[in-house]
N, CA and C of each residue as an Amber inpcrd file, in Angstrom:
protein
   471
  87.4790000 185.2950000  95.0040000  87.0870000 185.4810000  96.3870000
  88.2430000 185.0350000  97.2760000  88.4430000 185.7170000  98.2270000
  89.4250000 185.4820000  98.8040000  89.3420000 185.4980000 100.4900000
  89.3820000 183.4560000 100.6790000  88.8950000 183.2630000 102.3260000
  90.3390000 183.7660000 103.1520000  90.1370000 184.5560000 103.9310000
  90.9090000 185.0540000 105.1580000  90.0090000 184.7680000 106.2500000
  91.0830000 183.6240000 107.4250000  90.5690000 183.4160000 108.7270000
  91.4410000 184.0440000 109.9830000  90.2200000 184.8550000 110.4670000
  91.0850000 185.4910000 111.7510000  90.9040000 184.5520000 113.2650000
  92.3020000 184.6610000 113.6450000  92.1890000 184.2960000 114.8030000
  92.3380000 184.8370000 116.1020000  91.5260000 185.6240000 116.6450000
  91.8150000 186.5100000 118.1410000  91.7020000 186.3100000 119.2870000
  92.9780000 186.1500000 119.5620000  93.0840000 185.5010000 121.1340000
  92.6240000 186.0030000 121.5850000  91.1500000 185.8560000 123.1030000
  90.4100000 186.4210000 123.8110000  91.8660000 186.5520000 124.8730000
  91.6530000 187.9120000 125.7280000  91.8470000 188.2880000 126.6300000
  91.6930000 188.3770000 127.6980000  92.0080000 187.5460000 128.9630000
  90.6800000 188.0180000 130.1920000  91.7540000 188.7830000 132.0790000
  91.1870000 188.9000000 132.4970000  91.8850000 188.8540000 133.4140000
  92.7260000 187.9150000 134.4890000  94.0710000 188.5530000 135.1900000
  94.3610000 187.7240000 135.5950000  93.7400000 186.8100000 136.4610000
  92.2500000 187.1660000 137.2290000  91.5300000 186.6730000 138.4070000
  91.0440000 185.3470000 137.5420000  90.5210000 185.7620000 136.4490000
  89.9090000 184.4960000 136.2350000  90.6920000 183.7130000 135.5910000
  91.4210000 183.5830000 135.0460000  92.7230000 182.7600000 134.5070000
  92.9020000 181.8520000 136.4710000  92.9860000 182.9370000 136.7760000
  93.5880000 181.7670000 138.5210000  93.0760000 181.3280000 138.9170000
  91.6520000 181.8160000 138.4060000  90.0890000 180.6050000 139.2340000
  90.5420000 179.4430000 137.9970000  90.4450000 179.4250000 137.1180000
  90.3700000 178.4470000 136.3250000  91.7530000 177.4000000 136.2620000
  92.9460000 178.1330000 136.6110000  94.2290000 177.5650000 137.0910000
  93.5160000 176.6930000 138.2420000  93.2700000 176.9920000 139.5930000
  92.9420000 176.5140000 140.1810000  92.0640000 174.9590000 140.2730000
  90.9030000 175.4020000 139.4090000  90.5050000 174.4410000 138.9490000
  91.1910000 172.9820000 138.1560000  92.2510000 173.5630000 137.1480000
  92.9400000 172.8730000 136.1960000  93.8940000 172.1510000 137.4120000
  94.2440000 172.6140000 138.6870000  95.2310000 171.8940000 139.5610000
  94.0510000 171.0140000 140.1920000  93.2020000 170.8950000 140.6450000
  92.0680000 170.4870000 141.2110000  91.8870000 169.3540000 141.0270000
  91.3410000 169.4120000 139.2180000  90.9060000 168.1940000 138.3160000
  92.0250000 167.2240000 138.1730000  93.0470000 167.6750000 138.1990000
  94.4900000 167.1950000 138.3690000  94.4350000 166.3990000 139.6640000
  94.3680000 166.4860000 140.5810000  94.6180000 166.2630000 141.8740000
  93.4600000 165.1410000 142.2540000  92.2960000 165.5070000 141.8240000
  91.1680000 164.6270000 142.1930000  91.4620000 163.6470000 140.5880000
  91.8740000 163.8250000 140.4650000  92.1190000 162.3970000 138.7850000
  93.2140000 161.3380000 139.9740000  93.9260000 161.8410000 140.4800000
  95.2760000 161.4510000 140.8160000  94.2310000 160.3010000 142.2410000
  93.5490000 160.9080000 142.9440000  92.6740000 160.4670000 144.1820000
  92.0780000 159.5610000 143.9330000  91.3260000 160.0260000 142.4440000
  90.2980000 158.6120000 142.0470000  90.9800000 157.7390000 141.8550000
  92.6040000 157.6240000 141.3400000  92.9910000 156.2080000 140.7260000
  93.4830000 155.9050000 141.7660000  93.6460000 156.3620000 143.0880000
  94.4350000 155.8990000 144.4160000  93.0080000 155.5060000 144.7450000
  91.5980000 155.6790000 145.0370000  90.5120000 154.9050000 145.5790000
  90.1880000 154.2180000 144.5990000  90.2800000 153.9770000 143.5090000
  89.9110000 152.7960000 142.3860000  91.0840000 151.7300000 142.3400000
  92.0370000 151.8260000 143.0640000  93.2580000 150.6440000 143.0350000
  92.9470000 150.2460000 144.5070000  92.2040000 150.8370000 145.5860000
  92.7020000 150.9030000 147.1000000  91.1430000 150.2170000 147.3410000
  89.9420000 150.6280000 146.7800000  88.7280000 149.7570000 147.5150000
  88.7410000 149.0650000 147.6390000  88.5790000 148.0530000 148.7310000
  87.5520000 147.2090000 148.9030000  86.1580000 146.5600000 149.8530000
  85.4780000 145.6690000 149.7730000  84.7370000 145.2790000 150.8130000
  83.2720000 145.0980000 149.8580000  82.2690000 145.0570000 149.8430000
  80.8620000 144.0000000 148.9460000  80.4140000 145.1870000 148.2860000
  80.8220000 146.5930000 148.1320000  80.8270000 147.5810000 147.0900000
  81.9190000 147.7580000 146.1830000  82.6610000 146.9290000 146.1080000
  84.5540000 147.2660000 145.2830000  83.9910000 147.0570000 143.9230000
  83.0490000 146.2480000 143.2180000  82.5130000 146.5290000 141.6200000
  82.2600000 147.6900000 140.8150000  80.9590000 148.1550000 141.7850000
  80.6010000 148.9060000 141.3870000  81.3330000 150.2030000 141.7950000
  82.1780000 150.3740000 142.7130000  82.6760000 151.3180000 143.2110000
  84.0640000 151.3670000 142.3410000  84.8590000 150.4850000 142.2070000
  85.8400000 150.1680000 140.8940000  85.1900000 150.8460000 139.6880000
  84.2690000 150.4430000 139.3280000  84.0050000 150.9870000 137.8070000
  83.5860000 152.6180000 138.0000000  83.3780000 153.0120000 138.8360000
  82.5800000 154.4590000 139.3380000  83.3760000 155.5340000 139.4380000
  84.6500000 154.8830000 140.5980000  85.6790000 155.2470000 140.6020000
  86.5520000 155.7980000 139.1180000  86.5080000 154.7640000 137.9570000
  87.3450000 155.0680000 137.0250000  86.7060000 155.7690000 136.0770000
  84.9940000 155.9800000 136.2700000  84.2930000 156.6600000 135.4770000
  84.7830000 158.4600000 135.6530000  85.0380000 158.2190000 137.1960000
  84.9820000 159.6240000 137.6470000  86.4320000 159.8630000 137.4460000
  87.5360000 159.1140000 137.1200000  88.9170000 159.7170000 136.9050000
  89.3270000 159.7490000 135.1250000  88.4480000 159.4630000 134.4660000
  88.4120000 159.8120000 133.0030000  87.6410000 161.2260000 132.5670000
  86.3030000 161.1000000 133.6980000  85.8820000 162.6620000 133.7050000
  86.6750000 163.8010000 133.8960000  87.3690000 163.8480000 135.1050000
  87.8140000 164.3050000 135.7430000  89.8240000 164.8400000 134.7810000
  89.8370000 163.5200000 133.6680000  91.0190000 164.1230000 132.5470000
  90.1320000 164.6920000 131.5320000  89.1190000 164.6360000 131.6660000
  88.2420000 165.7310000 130.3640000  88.4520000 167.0770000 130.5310000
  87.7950000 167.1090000 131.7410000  87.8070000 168.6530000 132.5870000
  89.0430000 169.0190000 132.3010000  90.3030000 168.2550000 132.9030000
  91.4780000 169.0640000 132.8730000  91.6520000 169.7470000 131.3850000
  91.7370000 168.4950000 130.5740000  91.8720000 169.1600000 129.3620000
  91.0600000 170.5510000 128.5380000  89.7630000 170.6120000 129.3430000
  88.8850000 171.3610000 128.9660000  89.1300000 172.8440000 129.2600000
  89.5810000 172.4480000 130.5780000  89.7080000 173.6200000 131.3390000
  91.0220000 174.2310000 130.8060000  92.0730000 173.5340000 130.7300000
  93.8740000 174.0600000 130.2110000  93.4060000 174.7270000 128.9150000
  92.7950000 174.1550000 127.5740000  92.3520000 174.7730000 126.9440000
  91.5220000 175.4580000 126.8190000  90.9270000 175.8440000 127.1460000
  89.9470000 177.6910000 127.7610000  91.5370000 178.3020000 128.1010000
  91.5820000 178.0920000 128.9120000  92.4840000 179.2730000 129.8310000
  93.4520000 179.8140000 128.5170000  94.0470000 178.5790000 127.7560000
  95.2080000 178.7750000 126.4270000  94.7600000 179.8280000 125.6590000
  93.0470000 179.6260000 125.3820000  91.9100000 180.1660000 124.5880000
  92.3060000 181.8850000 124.7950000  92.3380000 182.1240000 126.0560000
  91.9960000 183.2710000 126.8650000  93.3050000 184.0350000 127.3650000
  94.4100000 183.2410000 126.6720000  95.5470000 183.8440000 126.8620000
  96.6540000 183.6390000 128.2660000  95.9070000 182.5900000 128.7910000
  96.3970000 182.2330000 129.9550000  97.7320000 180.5950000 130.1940000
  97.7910000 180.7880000 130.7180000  99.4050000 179.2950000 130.6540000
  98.5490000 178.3010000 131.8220000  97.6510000 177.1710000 131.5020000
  97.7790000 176.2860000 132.6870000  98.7470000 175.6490000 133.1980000
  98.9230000 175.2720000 134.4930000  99.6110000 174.5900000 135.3740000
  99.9190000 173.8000000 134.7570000 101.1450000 173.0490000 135.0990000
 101.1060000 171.5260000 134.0370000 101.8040000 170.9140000 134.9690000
 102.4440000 170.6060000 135.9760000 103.3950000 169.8980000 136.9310000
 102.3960000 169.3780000 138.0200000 103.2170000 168.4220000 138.7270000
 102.6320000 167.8280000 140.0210000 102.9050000 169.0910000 141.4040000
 103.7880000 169.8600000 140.9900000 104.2590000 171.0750000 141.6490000
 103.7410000 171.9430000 141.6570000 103.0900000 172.2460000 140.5090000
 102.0020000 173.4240000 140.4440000 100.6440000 172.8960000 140.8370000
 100.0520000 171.6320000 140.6700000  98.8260000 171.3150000 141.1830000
  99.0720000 171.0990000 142.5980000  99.9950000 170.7200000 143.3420000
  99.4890000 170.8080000 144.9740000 100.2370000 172.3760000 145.4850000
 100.2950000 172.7970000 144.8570000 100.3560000 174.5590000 145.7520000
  98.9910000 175.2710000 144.8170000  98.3050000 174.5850000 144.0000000
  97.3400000 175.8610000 143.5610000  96.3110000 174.8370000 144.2060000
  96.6240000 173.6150000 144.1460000  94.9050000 173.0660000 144.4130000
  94.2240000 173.6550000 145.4880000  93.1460000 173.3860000 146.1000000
  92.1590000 173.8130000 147.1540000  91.7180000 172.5690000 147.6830000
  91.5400000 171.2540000 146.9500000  90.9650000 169.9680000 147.6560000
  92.4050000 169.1330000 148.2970000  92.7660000 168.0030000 148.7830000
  93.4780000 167.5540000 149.4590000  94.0780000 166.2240000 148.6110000
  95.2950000 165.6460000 148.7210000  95.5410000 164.6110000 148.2220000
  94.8250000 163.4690000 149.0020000  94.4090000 162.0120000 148.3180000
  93.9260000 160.7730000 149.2620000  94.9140000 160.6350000 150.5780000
  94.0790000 160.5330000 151.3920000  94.6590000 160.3830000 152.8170000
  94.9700000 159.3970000 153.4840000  94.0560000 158.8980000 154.2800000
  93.8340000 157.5710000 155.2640000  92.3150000 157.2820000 155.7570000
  91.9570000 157.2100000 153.6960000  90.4740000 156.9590000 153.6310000
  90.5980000 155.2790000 153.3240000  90.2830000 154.7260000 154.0900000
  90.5320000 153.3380000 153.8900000  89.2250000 152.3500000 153.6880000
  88.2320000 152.8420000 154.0940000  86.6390000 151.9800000 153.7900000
  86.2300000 152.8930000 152.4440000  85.2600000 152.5760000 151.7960000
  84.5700000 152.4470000 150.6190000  83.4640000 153.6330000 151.0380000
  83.0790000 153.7200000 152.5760000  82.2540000 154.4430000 153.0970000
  83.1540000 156.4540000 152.9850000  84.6990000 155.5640000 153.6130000
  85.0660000 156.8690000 154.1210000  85.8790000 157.8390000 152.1710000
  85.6720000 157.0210000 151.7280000  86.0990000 157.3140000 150.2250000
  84.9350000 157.8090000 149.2150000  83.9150000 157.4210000 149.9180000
  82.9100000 157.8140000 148.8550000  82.3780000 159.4680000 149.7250000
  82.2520000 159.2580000 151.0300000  82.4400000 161.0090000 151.7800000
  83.2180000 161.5940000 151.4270000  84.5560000 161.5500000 151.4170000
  85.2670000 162.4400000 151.3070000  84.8110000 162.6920000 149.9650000
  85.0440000 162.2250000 148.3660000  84.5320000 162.4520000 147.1250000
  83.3840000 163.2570000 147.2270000  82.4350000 163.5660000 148.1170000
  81.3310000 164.2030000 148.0880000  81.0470000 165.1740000 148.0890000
  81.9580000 165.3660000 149.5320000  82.9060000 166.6250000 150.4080000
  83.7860000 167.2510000 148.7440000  84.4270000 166.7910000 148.0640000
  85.5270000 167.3410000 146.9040000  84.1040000 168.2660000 146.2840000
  83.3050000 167.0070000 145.4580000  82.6790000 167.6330000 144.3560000
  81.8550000 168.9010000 144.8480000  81.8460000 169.0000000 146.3090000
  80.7140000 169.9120000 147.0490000  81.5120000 171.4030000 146.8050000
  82.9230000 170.8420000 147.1450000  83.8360000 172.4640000 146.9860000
  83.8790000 172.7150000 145.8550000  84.2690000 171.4680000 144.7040000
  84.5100000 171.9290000 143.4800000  83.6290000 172.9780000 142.7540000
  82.1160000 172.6420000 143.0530000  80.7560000 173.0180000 142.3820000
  81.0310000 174.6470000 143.0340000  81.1910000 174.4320000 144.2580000
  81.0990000 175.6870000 145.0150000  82.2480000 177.1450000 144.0670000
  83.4630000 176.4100000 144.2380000  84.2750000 176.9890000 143.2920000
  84.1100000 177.8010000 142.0340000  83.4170000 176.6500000 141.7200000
  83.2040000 177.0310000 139.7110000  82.0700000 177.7960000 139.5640000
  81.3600000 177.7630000 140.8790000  80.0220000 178.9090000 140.5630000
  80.8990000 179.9920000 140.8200000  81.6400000 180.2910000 141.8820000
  82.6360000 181.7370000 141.6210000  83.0650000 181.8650000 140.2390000
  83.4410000 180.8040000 139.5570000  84.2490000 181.2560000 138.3690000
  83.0130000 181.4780000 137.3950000  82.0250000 181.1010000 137.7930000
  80.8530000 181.5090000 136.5150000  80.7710000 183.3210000 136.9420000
  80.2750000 183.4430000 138.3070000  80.2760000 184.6660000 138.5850000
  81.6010000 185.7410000 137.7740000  82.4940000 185.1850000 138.2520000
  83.7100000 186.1650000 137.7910000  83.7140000 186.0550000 135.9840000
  83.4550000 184.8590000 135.1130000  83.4370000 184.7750000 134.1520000
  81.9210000 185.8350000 133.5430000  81.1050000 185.6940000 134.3920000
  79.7230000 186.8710000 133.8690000  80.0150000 188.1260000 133.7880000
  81.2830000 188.2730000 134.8450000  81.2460000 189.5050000 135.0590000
  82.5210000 190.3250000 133.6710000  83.4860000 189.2730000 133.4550000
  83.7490000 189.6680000 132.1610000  83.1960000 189.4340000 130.9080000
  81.8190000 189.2400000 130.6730000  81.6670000 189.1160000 129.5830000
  81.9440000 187.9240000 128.7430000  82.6230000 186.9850000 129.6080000
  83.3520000 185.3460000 129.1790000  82.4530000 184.8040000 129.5420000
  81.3060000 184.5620000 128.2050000  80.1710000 183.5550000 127.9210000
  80.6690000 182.1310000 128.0110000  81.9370000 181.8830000 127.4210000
  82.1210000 180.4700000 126.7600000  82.7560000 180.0520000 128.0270000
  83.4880000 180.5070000 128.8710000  84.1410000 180.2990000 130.2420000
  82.9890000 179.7880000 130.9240000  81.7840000 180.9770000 131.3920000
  81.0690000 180.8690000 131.8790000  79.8810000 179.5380000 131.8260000
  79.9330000 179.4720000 130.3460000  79.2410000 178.0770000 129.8940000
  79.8660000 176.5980000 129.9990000  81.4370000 176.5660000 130.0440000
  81.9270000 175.7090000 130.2540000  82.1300000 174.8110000 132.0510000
  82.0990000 176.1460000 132.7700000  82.0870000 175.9560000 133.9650000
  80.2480000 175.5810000 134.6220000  79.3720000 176.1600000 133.8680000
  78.2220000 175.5970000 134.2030000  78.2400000 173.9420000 133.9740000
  78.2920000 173.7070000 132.7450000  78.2800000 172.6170000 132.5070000
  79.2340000 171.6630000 133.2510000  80.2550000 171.6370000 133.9900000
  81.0870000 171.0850000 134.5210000  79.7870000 171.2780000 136.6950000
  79.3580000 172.2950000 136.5670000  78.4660000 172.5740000 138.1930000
  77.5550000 171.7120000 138.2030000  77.0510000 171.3670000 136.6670000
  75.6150000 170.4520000 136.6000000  76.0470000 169.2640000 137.3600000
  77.0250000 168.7420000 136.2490000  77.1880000 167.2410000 136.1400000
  77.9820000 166.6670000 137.6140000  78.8570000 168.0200000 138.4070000
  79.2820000 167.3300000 139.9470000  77.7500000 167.5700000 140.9600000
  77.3830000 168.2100000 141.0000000  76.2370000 168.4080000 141.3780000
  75.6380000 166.9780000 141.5490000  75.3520000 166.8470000 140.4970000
  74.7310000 165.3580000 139.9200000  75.3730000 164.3080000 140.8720000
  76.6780000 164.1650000 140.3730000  77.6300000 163.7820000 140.9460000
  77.4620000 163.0860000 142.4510000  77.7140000 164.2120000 143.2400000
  77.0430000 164.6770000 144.7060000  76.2900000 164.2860000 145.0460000
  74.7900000 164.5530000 144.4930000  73.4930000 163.9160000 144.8680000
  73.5110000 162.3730000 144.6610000  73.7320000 161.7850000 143.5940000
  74.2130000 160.1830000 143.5400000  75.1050000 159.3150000 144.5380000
  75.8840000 160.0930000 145.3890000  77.3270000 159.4620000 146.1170000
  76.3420000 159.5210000 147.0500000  75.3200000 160.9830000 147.6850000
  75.0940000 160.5420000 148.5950000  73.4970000 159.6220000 148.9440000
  73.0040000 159.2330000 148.0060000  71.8660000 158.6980000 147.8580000
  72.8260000 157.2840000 147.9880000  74.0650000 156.9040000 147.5370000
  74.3730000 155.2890000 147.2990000  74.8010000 155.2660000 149.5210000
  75.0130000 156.4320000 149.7420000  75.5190000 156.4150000 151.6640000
  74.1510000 156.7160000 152.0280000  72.7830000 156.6620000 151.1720000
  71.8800000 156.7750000 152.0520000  70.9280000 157.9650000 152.7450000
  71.9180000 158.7040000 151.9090000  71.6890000 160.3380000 152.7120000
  70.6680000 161.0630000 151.8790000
């Protein structure tokens, strides 16, 4: 008997390769934010906001990795520079968020676009037939979602 394993690089288009580029600069960019508000909080939330903070910038190197590999999957080259993530990103580098209040909004504001984003890329991923794209990016909508609703229940909202 004789095992032969094939391996066939999926194909997809360039649109969704750039939604998902996009993304891959994103997760990049907001990894980079969280460890600038997890070194920068403080005030009688800096604990729990420290540990929250670094929860969300280890997530946030999952994704990348998750996402670079899909795209590799699919025949596509992710971004890999600090050069390519701030001309593809869509969210903003940390600013002159200086309270714990104005750091945990803005993060809210991110995950709100991000989610928003990746439901396009589910759309565009349905529409080729890219189940595993499509499933990967759900699962990434749940959990900021989640995300979202938690940041703003800890502001009250």
């Amino acid at each position: 008997m004789n095992n032969v394993t094939h391996h066939a690089q999926e194909t997809t288009t360039d649109g969704l390769q750039q939604i998902l580029n996009k993304q891959v600069a994103n997760w990049s960019l907001l990894g980079v934010k969280l460890h600038h508000y997890h070194w920068f909080v403080t005030g009688p939330q800096f604990y729990v906001l420290h540990e929250k903070f670094e929860e969300f910038y280890n997530t946030a190197a999952d994704y990348v990795d998750e996402l670079a590999e899909r795209l590799l999957a699919i025949g596509g080259k992710p971004a890999a520079s600090m050069a390519q993530y701030l001309k593809l990103a869509t969210i903003e580098e940390a600013s002159d968020e200086k309270t714990a209040e104005q750091m945990v909004k803005q993060l809210v504001a991110d995950f709100e676009q991000l989610a928003g984003e990746m439901k396009a890329g589910i759309e565009a991923a349905g529409q080729e037939g890219d189940d595993a794209t499509a499933d990967l990016l759900t699962g990434m909508v749940s959990d900021v979602e989640k995300h979202a609703w938690m940041l703003n229940a800890f502001l009250g909202k």
